[in-house]
C-alpha positions in Angstrom: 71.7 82.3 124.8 74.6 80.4 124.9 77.4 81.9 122.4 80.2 79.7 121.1 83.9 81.7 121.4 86.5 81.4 118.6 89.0 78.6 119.7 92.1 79.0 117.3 93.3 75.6 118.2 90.0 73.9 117.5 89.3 75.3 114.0 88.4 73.2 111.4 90.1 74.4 108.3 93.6 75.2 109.2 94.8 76.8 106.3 98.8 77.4 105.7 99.7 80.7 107.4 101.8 83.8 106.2 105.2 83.9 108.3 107.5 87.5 107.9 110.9 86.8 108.4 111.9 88.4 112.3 113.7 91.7 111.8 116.0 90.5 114.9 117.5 88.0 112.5 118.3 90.1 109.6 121.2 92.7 109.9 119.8 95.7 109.8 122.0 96.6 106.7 120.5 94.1 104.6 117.0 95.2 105.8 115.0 98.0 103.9 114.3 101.2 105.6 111.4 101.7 107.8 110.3 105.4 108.0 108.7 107.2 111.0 107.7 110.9 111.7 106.8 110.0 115.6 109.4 113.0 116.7 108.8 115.4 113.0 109.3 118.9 113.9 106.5 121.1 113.8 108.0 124.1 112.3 109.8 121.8 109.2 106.9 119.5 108.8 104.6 118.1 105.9 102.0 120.9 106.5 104.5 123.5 105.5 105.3 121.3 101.9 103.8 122.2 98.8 101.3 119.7 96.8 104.6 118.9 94.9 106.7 118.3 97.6 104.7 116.5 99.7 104.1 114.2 96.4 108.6 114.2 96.2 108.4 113.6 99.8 106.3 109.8 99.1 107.7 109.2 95.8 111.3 109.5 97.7 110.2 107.4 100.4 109.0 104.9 97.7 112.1 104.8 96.3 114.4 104.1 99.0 112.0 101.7 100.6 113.1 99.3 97.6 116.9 99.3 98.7 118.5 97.9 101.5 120.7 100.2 104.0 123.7 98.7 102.3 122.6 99.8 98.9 121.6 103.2 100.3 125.0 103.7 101.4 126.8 103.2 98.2 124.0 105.4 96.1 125.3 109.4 95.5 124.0 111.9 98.5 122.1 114.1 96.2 120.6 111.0 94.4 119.0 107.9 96.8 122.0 108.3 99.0 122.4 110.5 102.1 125.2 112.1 104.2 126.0 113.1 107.7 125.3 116.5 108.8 126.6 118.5 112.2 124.8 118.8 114.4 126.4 122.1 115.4 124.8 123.5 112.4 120.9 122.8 112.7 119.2 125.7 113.6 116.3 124.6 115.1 116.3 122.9 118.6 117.5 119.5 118.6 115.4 116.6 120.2 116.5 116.0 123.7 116.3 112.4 123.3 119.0 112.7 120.3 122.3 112.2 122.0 125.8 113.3 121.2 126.6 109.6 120.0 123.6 110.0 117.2 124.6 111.0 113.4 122.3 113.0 111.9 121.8 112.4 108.3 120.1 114.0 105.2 118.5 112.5 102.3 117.4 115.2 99.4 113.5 114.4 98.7 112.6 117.2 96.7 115.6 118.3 94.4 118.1 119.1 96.7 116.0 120.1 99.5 116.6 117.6 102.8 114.9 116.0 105.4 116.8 115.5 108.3 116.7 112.6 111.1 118.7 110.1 112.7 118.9 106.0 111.9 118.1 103.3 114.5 119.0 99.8 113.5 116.5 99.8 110.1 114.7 102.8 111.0 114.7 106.5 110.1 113.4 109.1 112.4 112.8 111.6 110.2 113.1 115.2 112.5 113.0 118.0 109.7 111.8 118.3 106.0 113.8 121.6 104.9 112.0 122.4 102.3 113.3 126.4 102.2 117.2 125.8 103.0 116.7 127.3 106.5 117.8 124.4 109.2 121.2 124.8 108.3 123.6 126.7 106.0 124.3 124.5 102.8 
């Protein structure tokens, strides 16, 4: 049996395609932040979170997620805003990939409690969600 492939080219009905604007070409301060937990600790992690703090944790993300990193930056830290925190302080080992030139910063997602990562270009590596005040002294 002779099977036809799917020629993209050769397609009948070419319909008008969806076309995102390339990240590359937008400052990364007028982008949105992206959020990833590839490098989240496992000892300050989501499976340590309450039902209600895990439900913070997504509402937060939800939140900032409509604002740009410019917009973020002039918001309060213990509202959508975040601020820089030593890393002298963190209690719990640091990544080895985290450098001495990275700033580690914390937005509050459940009251005041933080979670902790760094910012590359548009994204946030989120490290630590200290949910019991124990990473570092506040």
């Amino acid at each position: 049996m002779n099977r036809k492939r799917f020629d993209a080219k050769n397609r009948k009905e070419k319909g008008k395609r969806i076309t995102e604007a390339k990240a590359e070409e937008i400052s990364p301060e007028q982008q949105p932040p992206m959020f990833s937990l590839r490098y989240l600790n496992r000892d300050y992690n989501l499976s340590q979170c309450t039902k209600d703090e895990k439900a913070a944790f997504a509402d937060k993300i939800a939140q900032l997620s409509q604002l740009t990193w410019s917009q973020i930056q002039s918001q309060p830290r213990h509202g959508l805003g975040y601020e820089k925190i030593d890393k002298n302080v963190i209690r719990s080992s640091i990544p080895n990939h985290i450098t001495n030139d990275v700033n580690l910063i914390a937005f509050r997602f459940c009251g005041k409690a933080p979670m902790v990562g760094y910012r590359d270009r548009a994204v946030f590596y989120i490290i630590w969600l200290d949910r019991d005040f124990t990473l570092y002294s506040h």
